[in-house]
C-alpha positions in Angstrom: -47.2 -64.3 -26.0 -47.2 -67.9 -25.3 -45.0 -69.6 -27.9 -43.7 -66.7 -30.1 -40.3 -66.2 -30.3 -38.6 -63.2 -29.2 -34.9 -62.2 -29.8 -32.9 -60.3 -27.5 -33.0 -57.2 -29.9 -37.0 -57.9 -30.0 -37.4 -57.3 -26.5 -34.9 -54.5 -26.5 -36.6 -53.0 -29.1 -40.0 -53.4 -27.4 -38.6 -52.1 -23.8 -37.3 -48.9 -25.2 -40.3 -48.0 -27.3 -42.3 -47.4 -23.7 -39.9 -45.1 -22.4 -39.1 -42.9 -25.6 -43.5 -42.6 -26.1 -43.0 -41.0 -22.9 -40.3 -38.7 -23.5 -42.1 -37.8 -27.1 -44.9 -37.5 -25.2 -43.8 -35.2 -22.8 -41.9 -32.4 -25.4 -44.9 -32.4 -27.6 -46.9 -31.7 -24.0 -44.5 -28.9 -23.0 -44.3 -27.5 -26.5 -48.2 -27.1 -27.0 -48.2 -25.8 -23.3 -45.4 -23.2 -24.1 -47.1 -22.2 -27.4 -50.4 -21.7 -25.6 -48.4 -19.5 -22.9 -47.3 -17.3 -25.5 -50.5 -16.8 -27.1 -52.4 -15.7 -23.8 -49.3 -13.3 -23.4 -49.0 -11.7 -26.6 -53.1 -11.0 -26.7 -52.8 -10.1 -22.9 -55.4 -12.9 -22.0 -56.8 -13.2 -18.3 -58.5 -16.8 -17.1 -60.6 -16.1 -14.2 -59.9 -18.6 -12.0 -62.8 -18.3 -9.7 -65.4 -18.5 -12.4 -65.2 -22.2 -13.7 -67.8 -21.7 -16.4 -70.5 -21.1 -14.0 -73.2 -18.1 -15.5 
């Protein structure tokens, strides 16, 4: 970023967009991992653990 200005509001601006992808990022994680939860509990779903897709 040689030669560009920045303001002070710029950089803030561009500081706090890191942290609040991570936050966003995080609920939407939690939400799809609660949703999937739920599913495999209603429908009574079992993972075998010891399995790992070998046949």
């Amino acid at each position: 970023m040689a030669g560009v200005k920045v303001s002070y509001i710029g950089a803030l601006v561009l500081f706090a967009t890191v942290p609040l992808f991570l936050v966003v990022s995080f609920i939407l994680e939690y939400v799809g991992d609660r949703d999937y939860r739920d599913f495999k509990k209603q429908y009574d779903i079992k993972e075998d653990k010891d399995d790992k897709g070998s046949q």
